[in-house]
SERO-4910 file (N, C-alpha, C, O; in steps of 0.05 Angstrom, whole numbers):
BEGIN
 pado doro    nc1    nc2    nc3   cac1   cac2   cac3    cc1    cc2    cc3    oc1    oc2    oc3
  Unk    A     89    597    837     99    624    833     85    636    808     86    621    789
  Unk    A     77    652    806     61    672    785     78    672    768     99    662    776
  Unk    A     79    681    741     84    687    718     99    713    728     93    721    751
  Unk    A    121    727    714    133    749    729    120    773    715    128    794    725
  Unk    A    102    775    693     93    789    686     54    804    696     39    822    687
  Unk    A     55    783    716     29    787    732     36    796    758     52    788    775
  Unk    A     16    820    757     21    844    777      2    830    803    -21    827    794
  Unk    A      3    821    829    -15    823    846    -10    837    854     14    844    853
  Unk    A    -36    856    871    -48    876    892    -73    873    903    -93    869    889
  Unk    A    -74    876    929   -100    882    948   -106    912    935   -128    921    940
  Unk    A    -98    920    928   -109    958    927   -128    958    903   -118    956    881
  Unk    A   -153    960    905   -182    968    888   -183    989    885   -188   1002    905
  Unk    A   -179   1013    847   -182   1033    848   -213   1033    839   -225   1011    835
  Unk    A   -226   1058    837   -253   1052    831   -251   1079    811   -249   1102    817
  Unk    A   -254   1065    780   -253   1095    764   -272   1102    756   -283   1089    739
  Unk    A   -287   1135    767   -316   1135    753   -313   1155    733   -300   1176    732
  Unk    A   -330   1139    711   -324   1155    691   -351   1172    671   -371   1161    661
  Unk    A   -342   1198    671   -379   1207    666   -395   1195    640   -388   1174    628
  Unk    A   -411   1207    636   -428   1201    611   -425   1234    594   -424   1254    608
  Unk    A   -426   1234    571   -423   1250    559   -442   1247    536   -439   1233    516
  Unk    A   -469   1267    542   -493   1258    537   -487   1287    508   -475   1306    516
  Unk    A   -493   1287    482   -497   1304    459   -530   1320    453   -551   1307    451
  Unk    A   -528   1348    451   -547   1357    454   -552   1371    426   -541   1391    417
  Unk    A   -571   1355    416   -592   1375    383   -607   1378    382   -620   1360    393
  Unk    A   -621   1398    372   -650   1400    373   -661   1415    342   -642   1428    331
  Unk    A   -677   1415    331   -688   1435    311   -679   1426    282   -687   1442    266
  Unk    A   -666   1407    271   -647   1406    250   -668   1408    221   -657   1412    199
  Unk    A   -700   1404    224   -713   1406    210   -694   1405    177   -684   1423    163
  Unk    A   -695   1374    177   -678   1363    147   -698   1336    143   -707   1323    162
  Unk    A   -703   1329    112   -681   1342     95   -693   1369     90   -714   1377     99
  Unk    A   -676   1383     73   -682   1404     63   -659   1409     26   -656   1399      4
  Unk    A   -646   1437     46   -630   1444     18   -608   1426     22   -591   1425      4
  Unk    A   -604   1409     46   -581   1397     53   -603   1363     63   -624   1362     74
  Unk    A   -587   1341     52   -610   1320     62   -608   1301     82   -625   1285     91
  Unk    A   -575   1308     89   -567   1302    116   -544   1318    130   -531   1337    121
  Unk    A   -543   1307    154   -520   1331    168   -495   1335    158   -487   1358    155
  Unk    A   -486   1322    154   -463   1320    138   -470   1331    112   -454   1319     98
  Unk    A   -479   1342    101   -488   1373     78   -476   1394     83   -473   1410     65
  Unk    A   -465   1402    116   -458   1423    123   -436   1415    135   -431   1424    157
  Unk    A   -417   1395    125   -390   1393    134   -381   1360    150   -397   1341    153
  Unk    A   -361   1361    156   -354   1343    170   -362   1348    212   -369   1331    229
  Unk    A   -358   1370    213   -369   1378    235   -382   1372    255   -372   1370    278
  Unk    A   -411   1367    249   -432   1347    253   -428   1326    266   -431   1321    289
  Unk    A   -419   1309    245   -405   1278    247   -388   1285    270   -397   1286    293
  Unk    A   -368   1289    266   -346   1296    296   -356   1296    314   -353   1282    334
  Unk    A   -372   1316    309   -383   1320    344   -402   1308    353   -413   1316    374
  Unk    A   -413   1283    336   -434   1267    353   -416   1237    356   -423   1218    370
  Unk    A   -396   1239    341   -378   1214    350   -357   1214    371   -336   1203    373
  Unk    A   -375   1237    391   -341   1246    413   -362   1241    435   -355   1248    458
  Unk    A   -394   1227    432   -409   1230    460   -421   1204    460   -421   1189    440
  Unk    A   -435   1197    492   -439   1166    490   -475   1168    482   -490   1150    473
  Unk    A   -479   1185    487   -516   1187    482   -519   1211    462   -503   1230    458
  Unk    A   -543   1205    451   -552   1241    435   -574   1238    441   -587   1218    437
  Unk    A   -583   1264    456   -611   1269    458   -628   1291    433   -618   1312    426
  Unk    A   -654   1281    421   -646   1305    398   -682   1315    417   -699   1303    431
  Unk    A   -679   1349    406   -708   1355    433   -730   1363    404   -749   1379    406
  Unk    A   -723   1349    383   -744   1350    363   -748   1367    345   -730   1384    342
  Unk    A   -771   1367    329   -770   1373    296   -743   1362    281   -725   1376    271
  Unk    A   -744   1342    282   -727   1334    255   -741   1333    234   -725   1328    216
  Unk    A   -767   1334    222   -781   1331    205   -784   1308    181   -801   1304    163
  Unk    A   -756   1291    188   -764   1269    180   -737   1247    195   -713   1251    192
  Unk    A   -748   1227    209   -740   1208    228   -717   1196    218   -705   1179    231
  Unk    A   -706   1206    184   -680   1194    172   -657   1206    194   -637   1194    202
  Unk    A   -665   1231    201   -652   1247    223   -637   1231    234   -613   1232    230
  Unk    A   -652   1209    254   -652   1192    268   -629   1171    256   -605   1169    263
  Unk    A   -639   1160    242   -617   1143    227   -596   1145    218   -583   1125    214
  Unk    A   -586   1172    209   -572   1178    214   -540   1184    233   -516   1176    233
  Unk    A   -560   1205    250   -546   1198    280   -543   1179    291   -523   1180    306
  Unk    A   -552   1160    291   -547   1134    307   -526   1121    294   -523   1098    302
  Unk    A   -509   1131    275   -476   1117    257   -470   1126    284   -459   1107    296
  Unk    A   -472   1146    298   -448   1155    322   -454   1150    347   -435   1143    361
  Unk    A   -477   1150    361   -493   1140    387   -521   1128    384   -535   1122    365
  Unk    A   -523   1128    409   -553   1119    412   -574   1148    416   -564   1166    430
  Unk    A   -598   1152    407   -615   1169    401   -643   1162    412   -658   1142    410
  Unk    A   -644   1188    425   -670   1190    449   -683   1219    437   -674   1240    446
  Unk    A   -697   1220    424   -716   1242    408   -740   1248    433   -749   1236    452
  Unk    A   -745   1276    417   -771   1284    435   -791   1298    417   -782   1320    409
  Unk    A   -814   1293    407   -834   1295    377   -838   1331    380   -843   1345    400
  Unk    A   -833   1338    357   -830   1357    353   -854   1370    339   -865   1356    322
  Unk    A   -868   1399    342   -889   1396    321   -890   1405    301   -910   1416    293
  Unk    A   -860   1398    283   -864   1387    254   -850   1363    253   -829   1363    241
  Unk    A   -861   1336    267   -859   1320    261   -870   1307    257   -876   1292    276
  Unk    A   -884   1302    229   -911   1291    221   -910   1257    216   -929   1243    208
  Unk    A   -882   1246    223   -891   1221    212   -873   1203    231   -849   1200    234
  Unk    A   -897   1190    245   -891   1170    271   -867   1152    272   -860   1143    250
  Unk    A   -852   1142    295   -829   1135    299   -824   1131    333   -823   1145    353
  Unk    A   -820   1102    325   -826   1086    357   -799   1100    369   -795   1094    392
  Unk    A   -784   1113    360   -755   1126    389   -762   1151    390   -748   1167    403
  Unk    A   -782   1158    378   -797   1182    390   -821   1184    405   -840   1169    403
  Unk    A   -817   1214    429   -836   1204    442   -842   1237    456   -822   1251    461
  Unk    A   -870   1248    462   -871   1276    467   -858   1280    491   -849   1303    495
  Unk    A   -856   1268    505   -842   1274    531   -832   1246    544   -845   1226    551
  Unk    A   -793   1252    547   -779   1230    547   -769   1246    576   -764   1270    580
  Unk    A   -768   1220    596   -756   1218    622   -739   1201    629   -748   1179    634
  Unk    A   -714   1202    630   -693   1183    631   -683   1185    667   -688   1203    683
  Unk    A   -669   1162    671   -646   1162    697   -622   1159    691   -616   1137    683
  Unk    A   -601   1180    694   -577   1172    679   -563   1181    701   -569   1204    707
  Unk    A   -541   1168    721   -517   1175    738   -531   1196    758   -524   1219    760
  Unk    A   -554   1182    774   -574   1191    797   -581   1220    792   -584   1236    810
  Unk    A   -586   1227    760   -599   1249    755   -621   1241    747   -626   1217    743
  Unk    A   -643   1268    741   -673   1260    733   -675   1278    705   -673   1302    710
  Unk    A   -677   1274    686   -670   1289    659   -701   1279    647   -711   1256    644
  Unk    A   -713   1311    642   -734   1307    632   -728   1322    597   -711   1340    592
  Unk    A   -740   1313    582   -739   1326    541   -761   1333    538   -778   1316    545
  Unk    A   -771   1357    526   -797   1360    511   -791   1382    491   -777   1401    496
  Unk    A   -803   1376    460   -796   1396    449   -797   1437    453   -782   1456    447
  Unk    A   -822   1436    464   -828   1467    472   -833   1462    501   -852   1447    508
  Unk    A   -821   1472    515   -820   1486    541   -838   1505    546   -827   1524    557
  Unk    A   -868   1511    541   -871   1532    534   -871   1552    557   -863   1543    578
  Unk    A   -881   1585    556   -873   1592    583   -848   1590    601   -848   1591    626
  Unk    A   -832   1586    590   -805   1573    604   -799   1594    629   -791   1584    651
  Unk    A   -805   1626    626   -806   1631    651   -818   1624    677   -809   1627    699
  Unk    A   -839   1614    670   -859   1607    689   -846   1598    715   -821   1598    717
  Unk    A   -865   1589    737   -847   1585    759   -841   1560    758   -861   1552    748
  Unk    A   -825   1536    761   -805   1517    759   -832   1502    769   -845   1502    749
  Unk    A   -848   1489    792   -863   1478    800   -888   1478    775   -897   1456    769
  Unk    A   -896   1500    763   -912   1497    729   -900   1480    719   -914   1460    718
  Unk    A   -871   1477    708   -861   1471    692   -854   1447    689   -847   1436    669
  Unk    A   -855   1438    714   -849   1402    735   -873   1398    722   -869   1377    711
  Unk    A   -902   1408    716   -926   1388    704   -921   1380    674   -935   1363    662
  Unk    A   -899   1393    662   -910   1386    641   -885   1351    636   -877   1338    617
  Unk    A   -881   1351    657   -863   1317    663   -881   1294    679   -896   1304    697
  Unk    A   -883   1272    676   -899   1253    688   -883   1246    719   -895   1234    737
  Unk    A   -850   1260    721   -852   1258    755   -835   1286    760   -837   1305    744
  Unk    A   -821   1288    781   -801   1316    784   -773   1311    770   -757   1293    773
  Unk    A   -773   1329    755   -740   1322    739   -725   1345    750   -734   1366    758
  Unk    A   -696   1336    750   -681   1358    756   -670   1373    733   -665   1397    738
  Unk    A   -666   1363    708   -656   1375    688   -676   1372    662   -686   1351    654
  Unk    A   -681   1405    649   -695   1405    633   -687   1413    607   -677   1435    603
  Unk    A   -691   1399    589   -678   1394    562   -706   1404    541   -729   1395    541
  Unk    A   -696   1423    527   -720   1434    509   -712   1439    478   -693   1425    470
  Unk    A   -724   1455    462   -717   1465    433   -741   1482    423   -751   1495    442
  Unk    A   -752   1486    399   -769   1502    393   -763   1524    385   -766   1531    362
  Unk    A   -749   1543    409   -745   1565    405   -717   1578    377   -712   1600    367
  Unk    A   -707   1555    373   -680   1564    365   -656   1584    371   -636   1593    358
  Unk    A   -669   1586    399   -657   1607    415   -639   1595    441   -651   1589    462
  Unk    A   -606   1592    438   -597   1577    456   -595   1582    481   -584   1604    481
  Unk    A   -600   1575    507   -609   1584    530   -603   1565    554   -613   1543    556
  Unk    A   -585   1575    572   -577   1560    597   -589   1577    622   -594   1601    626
  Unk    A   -591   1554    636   -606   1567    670   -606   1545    693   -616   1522    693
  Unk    A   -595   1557    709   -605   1549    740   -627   1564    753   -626   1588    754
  Unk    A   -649   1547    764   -665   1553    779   -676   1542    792   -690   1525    782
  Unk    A   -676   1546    822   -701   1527    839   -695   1498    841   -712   1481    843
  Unk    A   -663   1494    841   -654   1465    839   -658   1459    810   -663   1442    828
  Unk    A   -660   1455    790   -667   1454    762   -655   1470    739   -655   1493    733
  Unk    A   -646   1452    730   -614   1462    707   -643   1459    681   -658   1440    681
  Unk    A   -647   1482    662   -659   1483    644   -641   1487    611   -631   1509    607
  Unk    A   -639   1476    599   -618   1474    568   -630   1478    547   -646   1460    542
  Unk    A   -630   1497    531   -647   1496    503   -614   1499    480   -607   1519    469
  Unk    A   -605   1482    479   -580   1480    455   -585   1495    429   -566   1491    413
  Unk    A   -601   1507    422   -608   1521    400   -616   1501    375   -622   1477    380
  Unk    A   -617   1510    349   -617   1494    328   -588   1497    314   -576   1517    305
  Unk    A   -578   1458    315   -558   1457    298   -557   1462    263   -539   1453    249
  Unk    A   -579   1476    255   -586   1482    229   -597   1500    225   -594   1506    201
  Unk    A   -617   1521    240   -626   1549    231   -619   1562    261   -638   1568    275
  Unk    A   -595   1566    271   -594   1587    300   -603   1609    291   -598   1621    270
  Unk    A   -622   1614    316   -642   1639    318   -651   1657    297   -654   1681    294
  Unk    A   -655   1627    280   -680   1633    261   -670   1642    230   -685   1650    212
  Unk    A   -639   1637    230   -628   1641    209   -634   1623    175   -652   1606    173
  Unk    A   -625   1627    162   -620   1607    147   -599   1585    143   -575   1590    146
  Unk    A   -612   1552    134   -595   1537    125   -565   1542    136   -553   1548    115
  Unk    A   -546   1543    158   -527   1546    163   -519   1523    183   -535   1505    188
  Unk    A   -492   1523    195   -479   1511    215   -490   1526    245   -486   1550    247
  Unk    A   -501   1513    265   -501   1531    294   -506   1527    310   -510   1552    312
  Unk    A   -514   1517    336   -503   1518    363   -520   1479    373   -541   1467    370
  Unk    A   -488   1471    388   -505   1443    394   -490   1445    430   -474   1463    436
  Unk    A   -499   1429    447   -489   1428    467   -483   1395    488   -493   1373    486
  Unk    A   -459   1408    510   -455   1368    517   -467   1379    548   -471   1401    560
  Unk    A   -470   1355    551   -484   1354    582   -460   1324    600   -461   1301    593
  Unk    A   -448   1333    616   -427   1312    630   -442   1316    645   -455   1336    650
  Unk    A   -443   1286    658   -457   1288    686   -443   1253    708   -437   1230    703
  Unk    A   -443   1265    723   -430   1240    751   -455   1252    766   -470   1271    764
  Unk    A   -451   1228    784   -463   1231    811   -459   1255    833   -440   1260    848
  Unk    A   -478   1265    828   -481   1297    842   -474   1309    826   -489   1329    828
  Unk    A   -458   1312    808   -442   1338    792   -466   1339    754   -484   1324    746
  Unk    A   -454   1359    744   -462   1362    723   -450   1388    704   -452   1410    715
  Unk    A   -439   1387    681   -427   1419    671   -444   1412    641   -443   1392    628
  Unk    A   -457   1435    637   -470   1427    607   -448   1453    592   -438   1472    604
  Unk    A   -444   1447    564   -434   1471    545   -453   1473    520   -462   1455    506
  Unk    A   -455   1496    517   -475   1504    491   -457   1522    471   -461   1546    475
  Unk    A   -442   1517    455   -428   1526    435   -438   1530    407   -458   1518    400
  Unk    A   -424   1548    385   -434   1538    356   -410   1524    349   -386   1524    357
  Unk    A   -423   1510    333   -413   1491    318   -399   1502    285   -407   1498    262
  Unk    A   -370   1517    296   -360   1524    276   -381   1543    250   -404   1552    253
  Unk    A   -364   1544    226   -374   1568    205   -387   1564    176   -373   1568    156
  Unk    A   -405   1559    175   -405   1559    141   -399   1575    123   -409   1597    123
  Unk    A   -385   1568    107   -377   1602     87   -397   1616     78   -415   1604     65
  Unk    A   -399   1636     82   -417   1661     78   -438   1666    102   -450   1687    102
  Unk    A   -442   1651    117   -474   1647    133   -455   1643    160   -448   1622    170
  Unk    A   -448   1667    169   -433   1667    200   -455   1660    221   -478   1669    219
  Unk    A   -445   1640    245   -463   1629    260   -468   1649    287   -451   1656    303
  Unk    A   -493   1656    287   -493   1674    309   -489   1666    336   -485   1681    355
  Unk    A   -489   1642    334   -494   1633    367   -478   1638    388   -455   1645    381
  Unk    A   -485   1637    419   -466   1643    433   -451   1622    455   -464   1602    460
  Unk    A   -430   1624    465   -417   1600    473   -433   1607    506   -445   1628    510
  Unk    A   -433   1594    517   -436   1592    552   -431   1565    563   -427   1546    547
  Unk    A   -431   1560    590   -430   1533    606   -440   1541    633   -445   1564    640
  Unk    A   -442   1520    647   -442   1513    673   -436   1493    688   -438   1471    677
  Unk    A   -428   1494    712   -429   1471    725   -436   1469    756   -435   1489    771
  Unk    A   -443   1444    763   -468   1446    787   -454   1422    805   -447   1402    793
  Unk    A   -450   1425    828   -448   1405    845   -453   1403    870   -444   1417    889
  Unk    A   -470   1385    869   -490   1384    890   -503   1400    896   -506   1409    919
  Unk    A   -514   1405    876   -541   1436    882   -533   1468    878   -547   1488    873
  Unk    A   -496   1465    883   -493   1495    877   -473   1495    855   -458   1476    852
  Unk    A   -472   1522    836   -468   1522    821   -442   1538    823   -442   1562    829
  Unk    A   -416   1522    816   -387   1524    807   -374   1537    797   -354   1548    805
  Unk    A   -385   1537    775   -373   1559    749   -396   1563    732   -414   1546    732
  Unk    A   -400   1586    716   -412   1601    702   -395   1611    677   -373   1620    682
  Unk    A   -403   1609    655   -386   1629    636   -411   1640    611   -426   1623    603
  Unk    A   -412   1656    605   -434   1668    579   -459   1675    593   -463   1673    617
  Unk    A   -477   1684    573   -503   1691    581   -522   1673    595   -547   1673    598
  Unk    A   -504   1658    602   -527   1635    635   -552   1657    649   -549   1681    650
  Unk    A   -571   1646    657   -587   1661    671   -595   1641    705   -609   1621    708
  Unk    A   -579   1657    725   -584   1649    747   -604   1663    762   -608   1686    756
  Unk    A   -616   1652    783   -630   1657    803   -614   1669    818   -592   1659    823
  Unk    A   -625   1699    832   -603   1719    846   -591   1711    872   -574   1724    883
  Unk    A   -604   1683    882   -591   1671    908   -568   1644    901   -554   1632    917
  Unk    A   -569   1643    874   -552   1625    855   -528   1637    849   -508   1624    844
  Unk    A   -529   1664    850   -507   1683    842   -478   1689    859   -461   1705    850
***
C-alpha cells in the first residue's frame, strides 16, 4: 500500500510553457552612465523577468554583455559601433526557438523593401525579424513575417542619455505576441517612446494595439 501521502493517476497533463525572449538594442555605453543600472533599477527588473535577451547591437563596448548576462543568457548582433570583437557576437544571428525562425541584424536597411529583399540579408528564410539602428521603435506584419525594431533602451529616437523603449517577444508553437514599451521616466528627460503589441497565430494576426504597421489584407 503506498504511503497515504502519494497521489497515483493515469491522467498526463502536458504544461506548455512559453519562452519569454527580452528585446535591446542601441544602448551604446559606457558613456555618461557606465552601466544600465546608471539609469535606475529598471533595467535590471526588466531583464530579470525574461528567459533570453537578444541585444540587435551597438553596445559599443561588449561590458554591455556582461553585464546583462547577471539576468539571462545574451545573443548580440555586431553593431556598427562596435569596434571591439567578441565571440557572442555575430553580424547576423539565426536562432530556432518553439518552431519559429528568428532572424537579428543590427540595420535592416531598406526595411520597406519587399520582404523576399529582405529574406537575403539572412543565410535561410526567417519568420521573425529582429533589428535596431534606427532608434526608432517599430512593429509590423507582413508577408508572413513579424518585423521588431524595440528602439534604443538609452537614446529613443535620438534623444539624449535617458530611459526608453525595450520590448518582449512570447512565443509557443504557432503563436507569438511581441510588446514594445518605454521603459519608465528619468527625471527631467521624458521618454518619448510609444507603447504597441501584437499577436499572431498561426499566420493571422489577433490583436493589434499602437502604431503597428500591417499589410492591408492583415487588417
Amino acid at each position: 500500500m503506498p504511503p497515504c501521502n502519494l497521489l497515483i493517476t493515469e491522467q498526463i497533463e502536458t504544461i506548455v510553457l512559453p519562452m519569454l525572449i527580452g528585446l535591446i538594442t542601441d544602448t551604446h555605453l559606457p558613456g555618461r552612465v557606465r552601466t544600465l543600472d546608471g539609469l535606475g533599477d529598471l533595467p535590471g527588473e526588466f531583464l530579470s523577468s525574461v528567459d533570453l535577451i537578444l541585444h540587435g547591437g551597438d553596445l559599443t563596448s561588449p561590458m554591455v554583455l556582461d553585464w546583462c548576462e547577471q539576468f539571462a543568457p545574451v545573443i548580440c548582433s555586431t553593431g556598427n559601433n562596435d569596434p571591439i570583437p567578441d565571440p557572442r557576437m555575430k553580424e547576423v544571428q539565426v536562432l530556432e526557438i518553439e518552431e519559429w525562425s528568428i532572424g537579428m541584424i543590427h540595420s535592416l536597411e531598406g526595411q520597406f523593401r519587399p520582404i523576399q529583399d529582405l529574406q537575403k540579408m539572412f543565410p535561410k528564410p526567417v519568420q521573425i525579424m529582429i533589428s535596431g539602428h534606427t532608434h526608432q521603435e517599430r512593429l509590423e506584419y507582413r508577408d508572413g513575417v513579424l518585423l521588431i525594431n524595440s528602439g534604443s533602451i538609452t537614446f529613443p529616437q535620438h534623444k539624449e542619455l535617458r530611459l526608453g523603449t525595450v520590448g518582449t517577444l512570447e512565443i509557443y508553437p504557432g503563436k507569438a505576441k511581441v510588446e514594445i514599451f518605454p521603459l519608465g521616466e528619468t527625471p527631467g528627460s521624458p521618454n518619448p517612446g510609444k507603447k504597441m503589441s501584437m499577436a499572431i497565430e498561426n499566420g493571422i494576426v489577433t490583436h493589434s494595439e499602437g502604431p503597428v504597421m500591417l499589410a492591408q489584407h492583415n487588417q
